[in-house]
N, C-alpha and C positions, 0 to 999 in steps of 0.2 A: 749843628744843623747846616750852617755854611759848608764844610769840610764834606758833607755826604752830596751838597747841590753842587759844588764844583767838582768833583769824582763825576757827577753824575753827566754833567756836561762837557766833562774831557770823553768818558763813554760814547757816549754820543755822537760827535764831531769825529772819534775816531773811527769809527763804524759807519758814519755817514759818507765824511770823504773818503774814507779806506776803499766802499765800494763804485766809488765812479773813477775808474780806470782814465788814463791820458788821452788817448786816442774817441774815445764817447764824449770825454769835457768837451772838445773841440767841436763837438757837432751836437750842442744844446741846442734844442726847440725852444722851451719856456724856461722861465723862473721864477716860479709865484711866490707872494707872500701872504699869508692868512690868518690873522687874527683872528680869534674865534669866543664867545662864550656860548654855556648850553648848561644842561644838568648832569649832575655827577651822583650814578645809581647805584648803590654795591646790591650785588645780588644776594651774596650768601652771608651768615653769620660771621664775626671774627672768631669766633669760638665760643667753648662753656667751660667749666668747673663742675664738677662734682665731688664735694668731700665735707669734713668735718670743722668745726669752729676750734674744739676742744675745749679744755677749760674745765670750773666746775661743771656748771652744767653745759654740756655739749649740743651742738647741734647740726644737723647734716642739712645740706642744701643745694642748690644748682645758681649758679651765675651762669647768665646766656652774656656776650657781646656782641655792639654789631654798630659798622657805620652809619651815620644817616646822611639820607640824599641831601646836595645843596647845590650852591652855584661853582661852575667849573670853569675859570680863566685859562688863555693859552692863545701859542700860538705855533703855526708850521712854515718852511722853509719848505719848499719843493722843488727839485728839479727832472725838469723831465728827459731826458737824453734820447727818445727817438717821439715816434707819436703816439704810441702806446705805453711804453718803461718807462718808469720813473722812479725816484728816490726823493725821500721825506725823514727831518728833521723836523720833532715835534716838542714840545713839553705844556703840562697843564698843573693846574695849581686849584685846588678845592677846600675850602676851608670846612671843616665835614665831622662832628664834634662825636665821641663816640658813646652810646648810649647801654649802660645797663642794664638786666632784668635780677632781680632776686629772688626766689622760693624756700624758705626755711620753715621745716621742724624740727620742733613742736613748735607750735604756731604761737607766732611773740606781736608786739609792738611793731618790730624790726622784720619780721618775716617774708615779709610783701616788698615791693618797692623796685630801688633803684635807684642809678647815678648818671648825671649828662657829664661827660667829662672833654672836656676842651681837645681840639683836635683839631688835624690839617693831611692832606695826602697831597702828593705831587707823582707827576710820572713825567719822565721823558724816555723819547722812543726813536728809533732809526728803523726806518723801514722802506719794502718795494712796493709799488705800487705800478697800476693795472688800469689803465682807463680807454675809455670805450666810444665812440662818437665825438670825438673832441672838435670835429667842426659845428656839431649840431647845436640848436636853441640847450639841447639839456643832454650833458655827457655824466655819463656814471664810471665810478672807478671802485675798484677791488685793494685793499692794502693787507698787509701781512709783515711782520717784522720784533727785533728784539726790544724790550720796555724793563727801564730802571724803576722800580715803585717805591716812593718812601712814605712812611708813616711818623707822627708823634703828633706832641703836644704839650702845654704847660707843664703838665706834672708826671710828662714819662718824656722817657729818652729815646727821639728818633734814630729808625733801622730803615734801610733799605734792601730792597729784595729784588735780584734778578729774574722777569718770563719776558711774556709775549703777548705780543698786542694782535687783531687782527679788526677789520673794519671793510664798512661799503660804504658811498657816499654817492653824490650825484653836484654838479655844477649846472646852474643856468646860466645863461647869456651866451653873448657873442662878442663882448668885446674887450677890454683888456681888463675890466672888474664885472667878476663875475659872484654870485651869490654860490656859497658852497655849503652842504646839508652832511654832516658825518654822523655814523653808529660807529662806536670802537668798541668793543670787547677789551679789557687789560686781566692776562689769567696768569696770577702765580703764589706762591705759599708766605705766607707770613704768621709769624707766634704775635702774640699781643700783649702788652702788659696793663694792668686796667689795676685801680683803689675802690677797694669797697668798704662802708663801714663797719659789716659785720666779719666777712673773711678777710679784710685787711689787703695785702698787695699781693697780687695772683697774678703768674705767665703764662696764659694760656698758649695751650701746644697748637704747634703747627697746621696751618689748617689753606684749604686749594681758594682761592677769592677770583670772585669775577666782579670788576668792576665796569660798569658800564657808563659811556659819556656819550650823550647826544648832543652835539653842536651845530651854531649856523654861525658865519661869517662872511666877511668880505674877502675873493682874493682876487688881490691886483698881481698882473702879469706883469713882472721886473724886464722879463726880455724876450 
């Protein structure tokens, strides 16, 4: 798990500063810094199964997977290099446990149900951002950019997956700490590995995931 969050944070760093050129460093606006919590919403299933037990007597059935919402930690590094452009170093952290469905026939004991299985998602992201009225009581911003996603948990082996984040936001105030509102979208494919007691250990195939985090924080202007 360590070895996937430091990968993930060399990414990052490298695509961060990679893209603020010599000649922009030297003519920074701001530098905020923004800690942030909010909730963490996956929108789609992690997948399903469809298939057979075997055995003597057999049975066929459907596992569905699927995150559930919880609290989402983080924080961003922002730089803005004129008064509109800017570039954003983020990562979050959701402890987010992953929940089963079961359906089996012929209709058993066991046929119904399901499993909470221990879970966590992280993302870190590097991207441009777009903002709009920054002298004003309330400036809003547009962001768009690449996002590392990883997954696991106690009893399965975390994977990371390369997409894309995109997001709007809006800031209030005026003065060096400003209150800041984000919607992020994070869209990309991940398979999932999930324990069942009736079909035992299933990979479910790859499937497109929208994750969604709505946060508020504090960001203090560094310069």
């Amino acid at each position: 798990m360590r070895r996937h969050r430091r990968a993930a944070w060399v990414v990052l760093w490298t695509a961060f500063l990679g893209g603020v050129p010599p000649p922009v460093a030297a003519q920074l606006v701001d530098v905020e810094l923004n800690p942030f919590a909010g909730v963490f919403i996956p929108l789609l299933e992690l997948g399903r199964f469809q298939g057979s037990t075997g055995g003597v007597t057999p049975a066929t059935g459907t596992i569905e997977a699927g995150q559930e919402t919880s609290t989402v930690l983080g924080g961003r590094l922002a730089i803005w290099a004129s008064g509109v452009l800017g570039f954003e170093a983020a990562f979050a952290y959701a402890k987010s446990a992953v929940e089963t469905t079961r359906m089996v026939e012929p209709v058993s004991p066991s046929s119904g149900g399901g499993d909470t299985l221990d879970g966590f998602v992280w993302a870190s992201s590097a991207r441009v951002a777009s903002r709009f009225g920054r002298r004003n009581l309330v400036s809003f911003h547009l962001l768009g950019g690449l996002a590392l996603v990883g997954r696991g948990g106690a009893d399965r082996e975390e994977r990371a997956d390369l997409g894309g984040v995109v997001g709007v936001g809006a800031q209030l105030g005026r003065s060096r700490l400003r209150l800041r509102l984000d919607v992020e979208d994070y869209l990309y494919t991940t398979s999932t590995l999930v324990t069942d007691e009736v079909f035992g250990t299933l990979d479910l195939d790859s499937k497109l995931q929208s994750d969604l985090m709505v946060t508020a924080g504090l960001s203090l202007r560094l310069r």
